[in-house]
C-alpha positions as CSV (number, residue, x, y, z in Angstrom):
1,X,49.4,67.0,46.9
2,X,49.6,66.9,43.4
3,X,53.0,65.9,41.4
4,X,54.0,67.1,38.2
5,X,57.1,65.5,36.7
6,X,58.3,67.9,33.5
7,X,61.7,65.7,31.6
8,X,64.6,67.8,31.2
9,X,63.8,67.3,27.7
10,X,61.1,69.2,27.4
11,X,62.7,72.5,29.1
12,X,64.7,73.2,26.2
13,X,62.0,75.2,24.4
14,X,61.2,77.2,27.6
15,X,62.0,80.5,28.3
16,X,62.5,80.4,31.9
17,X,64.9,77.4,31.6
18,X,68.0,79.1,33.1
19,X,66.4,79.9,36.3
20,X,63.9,77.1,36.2
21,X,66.9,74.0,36.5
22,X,70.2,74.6,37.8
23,X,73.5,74.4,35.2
24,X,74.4,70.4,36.5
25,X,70.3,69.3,36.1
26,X,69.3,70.9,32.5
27,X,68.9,67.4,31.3
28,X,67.1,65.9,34.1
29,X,63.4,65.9,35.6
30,X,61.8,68.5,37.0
31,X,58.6,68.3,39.6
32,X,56.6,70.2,40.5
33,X,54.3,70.1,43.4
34,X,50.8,71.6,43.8
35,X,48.1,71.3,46.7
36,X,44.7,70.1,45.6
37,X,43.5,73.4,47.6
38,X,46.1,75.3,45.9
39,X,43.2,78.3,44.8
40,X,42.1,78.0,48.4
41,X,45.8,78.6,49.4
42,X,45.7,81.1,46.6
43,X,42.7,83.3,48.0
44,X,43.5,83.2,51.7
45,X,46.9,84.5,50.2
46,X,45.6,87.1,48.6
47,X,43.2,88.1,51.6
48,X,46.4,88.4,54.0
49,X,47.9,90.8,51.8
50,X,44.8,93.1,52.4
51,X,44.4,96.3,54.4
52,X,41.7,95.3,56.4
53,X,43.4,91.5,57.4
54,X,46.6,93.3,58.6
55,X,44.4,95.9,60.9
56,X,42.4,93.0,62.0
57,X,45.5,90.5,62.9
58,X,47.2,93.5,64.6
59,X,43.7,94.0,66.7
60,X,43.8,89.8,67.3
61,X,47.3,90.4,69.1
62,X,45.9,92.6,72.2
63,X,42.3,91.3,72.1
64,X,42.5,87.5,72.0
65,X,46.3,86.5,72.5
66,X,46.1,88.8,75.5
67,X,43.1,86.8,76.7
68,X,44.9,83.7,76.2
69,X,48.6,85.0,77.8
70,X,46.7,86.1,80.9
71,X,44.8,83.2,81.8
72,X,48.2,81.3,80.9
73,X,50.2,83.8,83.4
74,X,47.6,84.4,86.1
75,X,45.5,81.5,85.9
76,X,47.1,78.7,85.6
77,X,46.4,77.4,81.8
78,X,50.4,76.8,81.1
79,X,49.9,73.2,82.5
80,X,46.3,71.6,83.0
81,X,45.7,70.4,86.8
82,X,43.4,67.7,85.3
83,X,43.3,65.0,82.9
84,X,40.7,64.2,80.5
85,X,39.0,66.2,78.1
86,X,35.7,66.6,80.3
87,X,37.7,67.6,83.2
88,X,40.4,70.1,80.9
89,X,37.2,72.1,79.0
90,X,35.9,72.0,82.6
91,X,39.4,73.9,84.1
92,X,39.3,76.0,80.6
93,X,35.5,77.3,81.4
94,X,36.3,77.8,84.9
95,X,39.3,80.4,83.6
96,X,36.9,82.2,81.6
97,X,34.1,82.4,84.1
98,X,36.8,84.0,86.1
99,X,38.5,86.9,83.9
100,X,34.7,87.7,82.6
101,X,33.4,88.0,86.3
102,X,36.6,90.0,87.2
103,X,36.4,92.4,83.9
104,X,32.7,92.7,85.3
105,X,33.7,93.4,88.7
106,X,35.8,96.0,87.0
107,X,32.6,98.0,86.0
108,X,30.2,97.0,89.1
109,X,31.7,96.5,92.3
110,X,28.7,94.4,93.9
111,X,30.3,91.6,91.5
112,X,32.9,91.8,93.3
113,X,31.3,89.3,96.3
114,X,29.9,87.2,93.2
115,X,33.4,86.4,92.0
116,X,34.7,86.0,95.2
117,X,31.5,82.9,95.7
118,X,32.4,81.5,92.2
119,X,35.7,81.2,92.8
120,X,35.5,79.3,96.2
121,X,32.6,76.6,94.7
122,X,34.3,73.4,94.9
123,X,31.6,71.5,92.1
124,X,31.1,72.3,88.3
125,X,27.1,71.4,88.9
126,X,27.3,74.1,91.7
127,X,28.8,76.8,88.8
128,X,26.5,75.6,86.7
129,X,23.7,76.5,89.3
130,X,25.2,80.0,89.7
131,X,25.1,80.7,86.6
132,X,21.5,80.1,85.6
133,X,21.5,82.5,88.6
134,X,23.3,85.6,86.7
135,X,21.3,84.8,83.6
136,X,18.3,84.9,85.5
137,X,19.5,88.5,87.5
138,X,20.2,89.6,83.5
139,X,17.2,88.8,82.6
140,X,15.2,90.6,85.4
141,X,17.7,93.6,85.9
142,X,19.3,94.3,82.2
143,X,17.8,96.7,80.0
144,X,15.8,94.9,77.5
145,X,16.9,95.6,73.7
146,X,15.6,94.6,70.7
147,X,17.7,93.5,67.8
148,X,15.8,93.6,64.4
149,X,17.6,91.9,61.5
150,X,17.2,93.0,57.7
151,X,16.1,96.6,58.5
């Protein structure tokens, strides 16, 4: 943070004077505070203001804090059952796994048994087994699609 210091002095010349120091301070200093970011400040400012950011935030409210309220309402996430940061990302991937497999359950019901397995596997290894599983059943099963960049 940057701090200017302007002497009462030196207001008298100034146009915005009246407004700028109160009636009881017109001969005393004035500061004035400014980040060293300020034109980063400035330009995410400026963006907010926009069109698009305010259609965007409004879409961030039901897509990703909706996420986040429901796995801090239905799956525990208001309080961590474990400590350590390991063992808490651990809990937090866990969460996900679980509201992706049931959205996908959602759409095909033989996932259904799949989240059902997941859910009951004591051991992070053993998830991390299963998983390499699904990816593998993706890779075999999925329609393949190309994705061509620059064209």
């Amino acid at each position: 943070m940057k701090r200017y210091r302007i002497l009462g002095g030196h207001c008298k010349i100034c146009s915005l004077r009246s407004t700028c120091l109160p009636g009881s301070q017109k001969n005393r200093a004035r500061f004035v505070y400014r980040s060293l970011h300020q034109s980063h400040i400035d330009k995410v400012r400026r963006r907010q203001s926009t069109r698009l950011f305010k259609i965007k935030l409004t879409e961030r409210v039901w897509k990703i804090e909706g996420l986040f309220g429901e796995a801090k309402d239905n799956h525990c996430l208001r309080r961590t059952k474990c400590r350590g940061m390991v063992n808490v990302q651990i809990q937090f991937y866990l969460t996900a796994l679980t509201q992706n497999l049931k959205r996908m359950a959602a759409v095909k019901p033989f996932l259904c048994e799949l989240a059902i397995r997941i859910t009951n596997m004591a051991s992070w290894k053993a998830v991390q087994g299963f998983l390499v599983k699904i990816d593998n059943f993706y890779i075999e099963y999925l329609p393949k699609t190309v994705v061509r960049y620059g064209h």
